[in-house]
C-alpha positions as a Markdown table, in Angstrom:
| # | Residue | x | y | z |
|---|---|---|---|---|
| 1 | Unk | -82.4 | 109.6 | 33.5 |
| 2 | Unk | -82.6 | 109.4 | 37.9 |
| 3 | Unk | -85.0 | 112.1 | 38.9 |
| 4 | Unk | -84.4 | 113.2 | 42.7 |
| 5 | Unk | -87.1 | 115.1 | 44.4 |
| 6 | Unk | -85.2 | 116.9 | 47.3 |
| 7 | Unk | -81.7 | 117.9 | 47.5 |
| 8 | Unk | -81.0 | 116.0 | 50.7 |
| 9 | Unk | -79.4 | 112.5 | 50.3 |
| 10 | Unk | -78.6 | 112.6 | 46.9 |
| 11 | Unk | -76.6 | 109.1 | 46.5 |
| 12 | Unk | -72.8 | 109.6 | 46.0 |
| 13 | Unk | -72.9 | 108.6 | 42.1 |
| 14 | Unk | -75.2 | 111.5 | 41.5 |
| 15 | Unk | -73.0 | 114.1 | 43.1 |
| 16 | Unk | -70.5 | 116.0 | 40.7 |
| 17 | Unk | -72.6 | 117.0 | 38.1 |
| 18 | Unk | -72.9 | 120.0 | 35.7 |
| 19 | Unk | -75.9 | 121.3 | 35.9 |
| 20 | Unk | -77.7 | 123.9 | 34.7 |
| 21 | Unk | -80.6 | 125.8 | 37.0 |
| 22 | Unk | -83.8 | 127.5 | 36.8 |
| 23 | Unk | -87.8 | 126.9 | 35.9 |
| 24 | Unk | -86.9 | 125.4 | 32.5 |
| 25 | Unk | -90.9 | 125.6 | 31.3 |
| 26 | Unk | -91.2 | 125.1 | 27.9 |
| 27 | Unk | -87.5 | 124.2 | 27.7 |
| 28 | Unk | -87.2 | 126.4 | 24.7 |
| 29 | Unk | -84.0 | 127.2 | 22.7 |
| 30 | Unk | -82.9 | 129.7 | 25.5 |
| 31 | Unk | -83.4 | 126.6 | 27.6 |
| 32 | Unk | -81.7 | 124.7 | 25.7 |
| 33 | Unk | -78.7 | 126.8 | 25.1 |
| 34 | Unk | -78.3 | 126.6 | 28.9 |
| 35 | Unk | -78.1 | 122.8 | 29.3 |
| 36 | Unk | -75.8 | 122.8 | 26.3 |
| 37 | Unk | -73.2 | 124.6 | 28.1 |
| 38 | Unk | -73.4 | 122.5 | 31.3 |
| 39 | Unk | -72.9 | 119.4 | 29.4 |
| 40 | Unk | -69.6 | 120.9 | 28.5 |
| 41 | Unk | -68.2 | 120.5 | 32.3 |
| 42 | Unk | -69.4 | 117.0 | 33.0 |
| 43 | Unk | -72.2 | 114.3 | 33.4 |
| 44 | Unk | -75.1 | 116.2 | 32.7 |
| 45 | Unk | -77.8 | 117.1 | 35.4 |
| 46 | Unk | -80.9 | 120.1 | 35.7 |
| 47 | Unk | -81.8 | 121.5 | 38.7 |
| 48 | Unk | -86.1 | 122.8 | 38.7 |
| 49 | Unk | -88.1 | 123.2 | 41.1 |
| 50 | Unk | -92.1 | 121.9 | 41.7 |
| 51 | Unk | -94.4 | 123.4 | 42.1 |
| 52 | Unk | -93.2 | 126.7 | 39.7 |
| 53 | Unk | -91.9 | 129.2 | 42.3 |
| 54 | Unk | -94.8 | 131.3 | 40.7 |
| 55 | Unk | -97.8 | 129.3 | 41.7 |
| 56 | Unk | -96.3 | 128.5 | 45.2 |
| 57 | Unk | -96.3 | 132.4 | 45.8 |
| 58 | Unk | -99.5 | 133.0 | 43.6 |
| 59 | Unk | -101.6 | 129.8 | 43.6 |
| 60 | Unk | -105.1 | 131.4 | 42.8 |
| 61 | Unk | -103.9 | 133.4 | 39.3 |
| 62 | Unk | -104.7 | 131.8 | 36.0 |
| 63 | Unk | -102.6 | 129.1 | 34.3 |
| 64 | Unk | -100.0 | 129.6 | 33.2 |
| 65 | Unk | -97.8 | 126.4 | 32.8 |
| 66 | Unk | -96.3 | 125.4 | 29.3 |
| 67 | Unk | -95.9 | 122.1 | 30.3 |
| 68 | Unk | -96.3 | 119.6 | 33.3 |
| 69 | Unk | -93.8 | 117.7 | 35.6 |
| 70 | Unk | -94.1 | 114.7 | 33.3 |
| 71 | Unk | -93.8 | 116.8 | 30.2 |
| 72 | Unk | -90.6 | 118.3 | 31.0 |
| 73 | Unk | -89.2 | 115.1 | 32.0 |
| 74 | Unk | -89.4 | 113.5 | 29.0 |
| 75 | Unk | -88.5 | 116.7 | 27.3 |
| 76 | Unk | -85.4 | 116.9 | 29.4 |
| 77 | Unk | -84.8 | 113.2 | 28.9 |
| 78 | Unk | -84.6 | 113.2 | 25.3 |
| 79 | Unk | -81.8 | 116.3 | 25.3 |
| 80 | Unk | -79.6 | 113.9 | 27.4 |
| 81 | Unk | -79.9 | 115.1 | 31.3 |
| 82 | Unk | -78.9 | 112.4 | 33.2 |
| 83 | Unk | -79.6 | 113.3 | 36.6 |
| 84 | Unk | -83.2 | 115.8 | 37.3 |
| 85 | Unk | -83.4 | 117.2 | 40.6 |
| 86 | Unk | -86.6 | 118.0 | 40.8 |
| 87 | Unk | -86.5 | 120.2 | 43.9 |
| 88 | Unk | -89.3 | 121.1 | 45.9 |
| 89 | Unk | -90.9 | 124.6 | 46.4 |
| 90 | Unk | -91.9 | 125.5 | 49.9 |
| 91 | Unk | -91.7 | 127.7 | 52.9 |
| 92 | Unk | -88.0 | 126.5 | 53.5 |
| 93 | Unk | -86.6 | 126.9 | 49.6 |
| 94 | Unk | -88.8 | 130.3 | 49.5 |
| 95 | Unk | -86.8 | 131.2 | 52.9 |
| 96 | Unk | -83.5 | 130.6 | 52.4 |
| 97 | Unk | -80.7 | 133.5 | 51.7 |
| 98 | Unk | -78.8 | 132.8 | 48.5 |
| 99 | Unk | -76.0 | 132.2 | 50.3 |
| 100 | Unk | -77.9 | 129.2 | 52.0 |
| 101 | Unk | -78.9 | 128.7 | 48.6 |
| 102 | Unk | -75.5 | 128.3 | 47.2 |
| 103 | Unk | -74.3 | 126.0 | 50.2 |
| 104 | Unk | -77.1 | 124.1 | 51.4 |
| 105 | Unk | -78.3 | 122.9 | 48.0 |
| 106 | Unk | -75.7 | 123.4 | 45.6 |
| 107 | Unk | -72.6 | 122.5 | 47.5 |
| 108 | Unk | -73.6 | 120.4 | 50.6 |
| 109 | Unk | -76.5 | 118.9 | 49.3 |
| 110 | Unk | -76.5 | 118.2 | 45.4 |
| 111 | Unk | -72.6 | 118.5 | 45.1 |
| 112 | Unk | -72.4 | 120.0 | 41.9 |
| 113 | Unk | -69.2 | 120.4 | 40.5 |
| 114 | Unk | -70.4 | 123.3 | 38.3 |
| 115 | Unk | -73.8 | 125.1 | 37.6 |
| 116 | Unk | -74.8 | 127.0 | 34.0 |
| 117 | Unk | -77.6 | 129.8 | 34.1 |
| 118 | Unk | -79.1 | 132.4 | 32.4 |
| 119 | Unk | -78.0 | 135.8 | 32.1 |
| 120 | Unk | -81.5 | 136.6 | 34.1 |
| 121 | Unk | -81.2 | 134.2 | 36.8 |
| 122 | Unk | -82.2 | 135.4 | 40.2 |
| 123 | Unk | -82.1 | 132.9 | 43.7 |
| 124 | Unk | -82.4 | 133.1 | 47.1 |
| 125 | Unk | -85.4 | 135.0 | 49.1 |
| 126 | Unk | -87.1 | 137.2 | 47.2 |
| 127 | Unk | -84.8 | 137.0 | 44.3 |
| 128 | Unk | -82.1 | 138.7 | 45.9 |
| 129 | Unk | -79.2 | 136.7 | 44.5 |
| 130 | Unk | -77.9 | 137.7 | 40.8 |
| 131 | Unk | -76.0 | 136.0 | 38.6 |
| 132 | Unk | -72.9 | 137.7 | 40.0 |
| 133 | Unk | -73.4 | 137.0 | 43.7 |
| 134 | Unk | -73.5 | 133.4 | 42.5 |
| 135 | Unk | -70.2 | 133.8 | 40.9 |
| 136 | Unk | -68.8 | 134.5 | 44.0 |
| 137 | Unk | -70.1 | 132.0 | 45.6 |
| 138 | Unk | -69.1 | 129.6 | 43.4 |
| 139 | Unk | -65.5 | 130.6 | 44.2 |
| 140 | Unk | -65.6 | 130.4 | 47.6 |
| 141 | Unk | -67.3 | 127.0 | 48.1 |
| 142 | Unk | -65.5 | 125.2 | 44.9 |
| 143 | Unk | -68.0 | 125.1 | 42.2 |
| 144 | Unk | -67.5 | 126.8 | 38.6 |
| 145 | Unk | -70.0 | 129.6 | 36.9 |
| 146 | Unk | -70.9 | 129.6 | 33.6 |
| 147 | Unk | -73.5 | 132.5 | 32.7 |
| 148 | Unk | -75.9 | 132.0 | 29.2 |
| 149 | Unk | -76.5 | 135.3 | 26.9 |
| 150 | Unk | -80.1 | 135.4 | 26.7 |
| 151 | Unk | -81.0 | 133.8 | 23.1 |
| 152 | Unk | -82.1 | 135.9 | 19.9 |
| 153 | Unk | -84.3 | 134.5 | 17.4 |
| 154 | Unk | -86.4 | 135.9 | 14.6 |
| 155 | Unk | -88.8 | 136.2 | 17.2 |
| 156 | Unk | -87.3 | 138.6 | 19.6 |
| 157 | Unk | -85.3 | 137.1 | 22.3 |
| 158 | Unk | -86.2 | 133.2 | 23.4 |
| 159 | Unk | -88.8 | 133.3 | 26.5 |
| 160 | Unk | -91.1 | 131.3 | 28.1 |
| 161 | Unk | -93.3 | 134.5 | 28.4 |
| 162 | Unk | -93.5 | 135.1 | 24.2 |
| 163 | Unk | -94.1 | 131.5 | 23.8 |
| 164 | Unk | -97.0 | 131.6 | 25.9 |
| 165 | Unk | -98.4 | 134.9 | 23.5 |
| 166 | Unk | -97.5 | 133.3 | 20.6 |
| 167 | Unk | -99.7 | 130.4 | 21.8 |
| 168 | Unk | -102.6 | 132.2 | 22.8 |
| 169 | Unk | -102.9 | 134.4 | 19.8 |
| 170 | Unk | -102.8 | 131.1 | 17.5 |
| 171 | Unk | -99.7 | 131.4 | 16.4 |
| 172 | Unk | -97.8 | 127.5 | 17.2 |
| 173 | Unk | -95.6 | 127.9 | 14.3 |
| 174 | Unk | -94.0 | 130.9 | 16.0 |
| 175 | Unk | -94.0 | 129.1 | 19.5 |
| 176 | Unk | -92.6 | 126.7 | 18.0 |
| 177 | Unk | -89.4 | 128.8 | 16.1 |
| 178 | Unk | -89.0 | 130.0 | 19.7 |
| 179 | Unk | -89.2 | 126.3 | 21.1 |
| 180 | Unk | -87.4 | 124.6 | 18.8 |
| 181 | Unk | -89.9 | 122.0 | 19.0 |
| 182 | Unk | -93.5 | 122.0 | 18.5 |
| 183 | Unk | -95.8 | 123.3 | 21.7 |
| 184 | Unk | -97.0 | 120.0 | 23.1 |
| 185 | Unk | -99.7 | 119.1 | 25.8 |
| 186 | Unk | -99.3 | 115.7 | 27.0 |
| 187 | Unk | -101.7 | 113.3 | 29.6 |
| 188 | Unk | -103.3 | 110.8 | 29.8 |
| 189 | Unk | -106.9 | 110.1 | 27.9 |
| 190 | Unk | -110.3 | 110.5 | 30.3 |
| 191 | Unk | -113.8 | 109.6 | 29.2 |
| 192 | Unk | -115.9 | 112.3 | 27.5 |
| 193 | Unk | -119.2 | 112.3 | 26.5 |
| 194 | Unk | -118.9 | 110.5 | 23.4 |
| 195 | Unk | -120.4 | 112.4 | 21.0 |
| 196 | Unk | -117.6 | 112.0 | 18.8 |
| 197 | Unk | -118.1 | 109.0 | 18.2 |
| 198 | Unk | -121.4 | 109.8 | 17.7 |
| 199 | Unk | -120.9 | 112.0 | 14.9 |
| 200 | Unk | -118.5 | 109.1 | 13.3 |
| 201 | Unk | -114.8 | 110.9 | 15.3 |
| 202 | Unk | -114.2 | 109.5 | 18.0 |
| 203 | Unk | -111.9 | 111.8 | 19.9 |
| 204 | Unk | -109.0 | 111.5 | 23.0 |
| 205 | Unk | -110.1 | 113.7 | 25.7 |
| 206 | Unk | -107.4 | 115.4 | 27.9 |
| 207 | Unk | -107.7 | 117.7 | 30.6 |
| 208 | Unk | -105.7 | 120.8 | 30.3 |
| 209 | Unk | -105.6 | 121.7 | 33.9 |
| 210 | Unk | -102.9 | 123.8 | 35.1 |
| 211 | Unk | -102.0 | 124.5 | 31.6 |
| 212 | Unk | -101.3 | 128.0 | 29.7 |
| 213 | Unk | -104.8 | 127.4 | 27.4 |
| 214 | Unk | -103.4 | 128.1 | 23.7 |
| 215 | Unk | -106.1 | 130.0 | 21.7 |
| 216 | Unk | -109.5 | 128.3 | 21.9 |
| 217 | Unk | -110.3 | 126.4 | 18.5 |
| 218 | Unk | -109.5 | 123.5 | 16.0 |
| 219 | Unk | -105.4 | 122.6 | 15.0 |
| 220 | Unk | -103.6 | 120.2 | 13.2 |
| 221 | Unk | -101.6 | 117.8 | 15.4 |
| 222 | Unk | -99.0 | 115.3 | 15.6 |
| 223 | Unk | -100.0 | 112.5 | 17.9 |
| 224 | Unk | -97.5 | 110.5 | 20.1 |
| 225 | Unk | -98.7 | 107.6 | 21.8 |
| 226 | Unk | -96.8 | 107.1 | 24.7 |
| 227 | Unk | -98.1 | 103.9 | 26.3 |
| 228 | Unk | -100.3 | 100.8 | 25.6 |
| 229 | Unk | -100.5 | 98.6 | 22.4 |
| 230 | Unk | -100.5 | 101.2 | 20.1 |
| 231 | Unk | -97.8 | 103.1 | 20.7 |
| 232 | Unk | -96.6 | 105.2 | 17.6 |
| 233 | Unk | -96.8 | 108.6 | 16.1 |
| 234 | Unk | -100.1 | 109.3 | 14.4 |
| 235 | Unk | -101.6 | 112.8 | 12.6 |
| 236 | Unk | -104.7 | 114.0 | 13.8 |
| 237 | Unk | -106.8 | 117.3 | 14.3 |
| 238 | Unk | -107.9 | 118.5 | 17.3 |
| 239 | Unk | -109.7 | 121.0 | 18.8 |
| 240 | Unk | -109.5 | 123.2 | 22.2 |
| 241 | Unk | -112.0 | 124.8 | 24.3 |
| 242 | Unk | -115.3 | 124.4 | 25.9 |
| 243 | Unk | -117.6 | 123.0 | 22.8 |
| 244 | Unk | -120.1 | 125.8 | 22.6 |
| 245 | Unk | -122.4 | 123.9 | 20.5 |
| 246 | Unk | -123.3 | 121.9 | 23.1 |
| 247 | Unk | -123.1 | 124.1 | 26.3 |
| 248 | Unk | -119.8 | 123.0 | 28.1 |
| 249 | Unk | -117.6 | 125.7 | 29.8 |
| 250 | Unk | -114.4 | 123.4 | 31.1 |
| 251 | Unk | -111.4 | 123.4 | 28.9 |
| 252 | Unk | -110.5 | 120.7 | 27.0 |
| 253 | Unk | -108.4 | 118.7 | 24.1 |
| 254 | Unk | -110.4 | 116.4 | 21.9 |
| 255 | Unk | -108.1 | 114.7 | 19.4 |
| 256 | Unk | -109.4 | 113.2 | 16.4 |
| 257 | Unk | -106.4 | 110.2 | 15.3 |
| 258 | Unk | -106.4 | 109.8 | 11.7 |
| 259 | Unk | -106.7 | 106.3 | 10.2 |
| 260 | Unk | -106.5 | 104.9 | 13.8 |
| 261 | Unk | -108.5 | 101.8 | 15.3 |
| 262 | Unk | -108.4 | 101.3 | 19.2 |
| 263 | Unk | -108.8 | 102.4 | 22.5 |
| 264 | Unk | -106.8 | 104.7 | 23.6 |
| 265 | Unk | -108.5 | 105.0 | 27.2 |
| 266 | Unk | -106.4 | 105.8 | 30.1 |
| 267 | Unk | -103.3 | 105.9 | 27.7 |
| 268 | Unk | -100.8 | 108.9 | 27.6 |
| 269 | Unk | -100.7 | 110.7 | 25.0 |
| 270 | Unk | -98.5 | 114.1 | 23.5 |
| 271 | Unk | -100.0 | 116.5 | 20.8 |
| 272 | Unk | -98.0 | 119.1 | 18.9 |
| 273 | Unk | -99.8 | 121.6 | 17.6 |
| 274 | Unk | -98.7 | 122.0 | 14.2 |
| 275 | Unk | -101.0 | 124.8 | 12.7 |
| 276 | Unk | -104.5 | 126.8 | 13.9 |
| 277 | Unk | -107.0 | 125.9 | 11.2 |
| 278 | Unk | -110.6 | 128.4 | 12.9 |
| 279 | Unk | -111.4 | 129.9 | 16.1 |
| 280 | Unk | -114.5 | 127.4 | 18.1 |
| 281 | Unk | -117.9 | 127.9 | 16.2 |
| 282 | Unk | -121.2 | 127.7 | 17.7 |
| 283 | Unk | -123.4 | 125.1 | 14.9 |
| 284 | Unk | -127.2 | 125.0 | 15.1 |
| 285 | Unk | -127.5 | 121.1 | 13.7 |
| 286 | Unk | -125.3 | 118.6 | 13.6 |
| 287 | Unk | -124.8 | 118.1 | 10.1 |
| 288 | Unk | -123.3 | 121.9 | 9.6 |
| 289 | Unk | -121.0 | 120.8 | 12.9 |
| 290 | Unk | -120.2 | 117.3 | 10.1 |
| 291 | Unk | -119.2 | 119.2 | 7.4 |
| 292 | Unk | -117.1 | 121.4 | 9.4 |
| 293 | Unk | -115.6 | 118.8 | 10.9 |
| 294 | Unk | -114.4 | 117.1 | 7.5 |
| 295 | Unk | -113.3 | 120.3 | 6.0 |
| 296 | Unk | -111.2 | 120.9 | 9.1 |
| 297 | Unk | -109.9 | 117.1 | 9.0 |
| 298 | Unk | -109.3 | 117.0 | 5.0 |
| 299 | Unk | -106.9 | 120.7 | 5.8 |
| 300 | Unk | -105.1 | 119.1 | 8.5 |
| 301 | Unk | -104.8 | 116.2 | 6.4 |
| 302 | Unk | -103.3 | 118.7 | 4.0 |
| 303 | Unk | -101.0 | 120.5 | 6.1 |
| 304 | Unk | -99.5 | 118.0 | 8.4 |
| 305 | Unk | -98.3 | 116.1 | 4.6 |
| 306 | Unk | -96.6 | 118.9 | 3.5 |
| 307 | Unk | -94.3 | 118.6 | 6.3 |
| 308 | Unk | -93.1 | 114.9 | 5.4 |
């Protein structure tokens, strides 16, 4: 997959692409119905945008971000897209009329040869251009239209907003019916304060910065390795939040890889959150926080082998 980070000099092979459009966080199953259909009209490429149109106009409200940059790349990569333009936010895309929009970017500058979006989709300054608008514009500049039903599941209807309540009410197995995929927060591993490996788990520390915090407390995961000599997909059980016991008050994931030997410092890594095992607990000695810890380790153990 090329990523291109601005829709100005886009080389020639790039050009004539189907894309689909929009924010894509999550790239959930209504997501994913999108790109489906714009892989039906030629060589598959995804127009985004970074930073989210939301935190360009709103950078001081909470998190609220399913996934990162890199996340959605490698999400995106694995359903096929062969070209990302990753466009950027600012005061010129925030400006523009969606007819500049439609001609500037999609036309003159990307040269797609058709676009798919969502029955929802707005564009242009201040969201003034519907899906219909782009439909015309599409026939007066020479690019097709195609317009996505907004997707029903047993959840309600398929939304980056419903994912992110399902998440922060514990709930990954419904985010993850909405998904299609299990919720996953990927980066790279820091150095924490090692009491982990104190206590006899040693844990991967990620920051969860920008991030949409699911609810605070201990999961099973999957573990993906992403770079470095151990590569692989590992279980594990991690846990999310501050660590009251010990007086901390940033956010953070500390994953506990089962059956694992190695550094995994400065590695990337991607957890799925499988299933929410207890909210965070406050212990008053370290062996109560022990036997917690192997109860909630020996459960996860349990749960992540039913699913082989």
């Amino acid at each position: 997959m090329q990523i291109h980070t601005h829709w100005t000099d886009i080389p020639d092979e790039a050009k004539g692409c189907s894309a689909a459009i929009g924010n894509f966080d999550g790239v959930h199953l209504g997501h994913r119905r999108v790109i489906d259909l714009a892989r039906q009209y030629g060589p598959l490429g995804l127009v985004t945008f970074e930073p989210h149109p939301r935190e360009y106009f709103a950078p001081g409200a909470p998190p609220f971000r399913l996934m990162n940059a890199e996340a959605k790349a490698n999400r995106l990569a694995k359903l096929g897209v062969e070209q990302l333009f990753q466009l950027p936010f600012d005061a010129d895309m925030a400006a523009m009329t969606p007819e500049q929009f439609a001609r500037s970017v999609i036309k003159d500058g990307l040269g797609l040869s058709h676009v798919v979006v969502g029955a929802d989709f707005c564009f242009g300054s201040k969201r003034a251009g519907k899906v219909e608008d782009l439909k015309r514009f599409g026939e007066e500049m020479g690019f097709g239209v195609t317009v996505a039903e907004l997707l029903e599941t047993d959840g309600g209807v398929s939304s980056s907003s419903a994912i992110r309540v399902a998440l922060a009410e514990g709930r990954p197995k419904d985010a993850a019916n909405m998904l299609g995929h299990w919720h996953r927060i990927e980066g790279m591993v820091g150095h924490g304060d090692k009491r982990g490996r104190d206590l006899g788990f040693p844990t991967a520390n990620m920051s969860i910065a920008g991030l949409h915090a699911p609810k605070f407390g201990v999961y099973a995961v999957l573990v993906d390795v992403l770079t470095g000599p151990n590569k692989g997909s590992y279980q594990g059980a991690a846990s999310l939040g501050v660590k009251p016991t010990f007086g901390a008050n940033l956010p953070c994931l500390e994953t506990f890889v089962f059956d694992f030997e190695g550094n995994l410092y400065d590695e990337h890594l991607s957890v799925a959150f499988v299933d929410y095992l207890r909210p965070e607990l406050v212990f008053t000695d370290l062996d109560a926080l022990i036997v917690q810890m192997n109860a909630d380790c020996e459960r996860a153990r349990q749960i992540l082998g039913a699913l082989e």
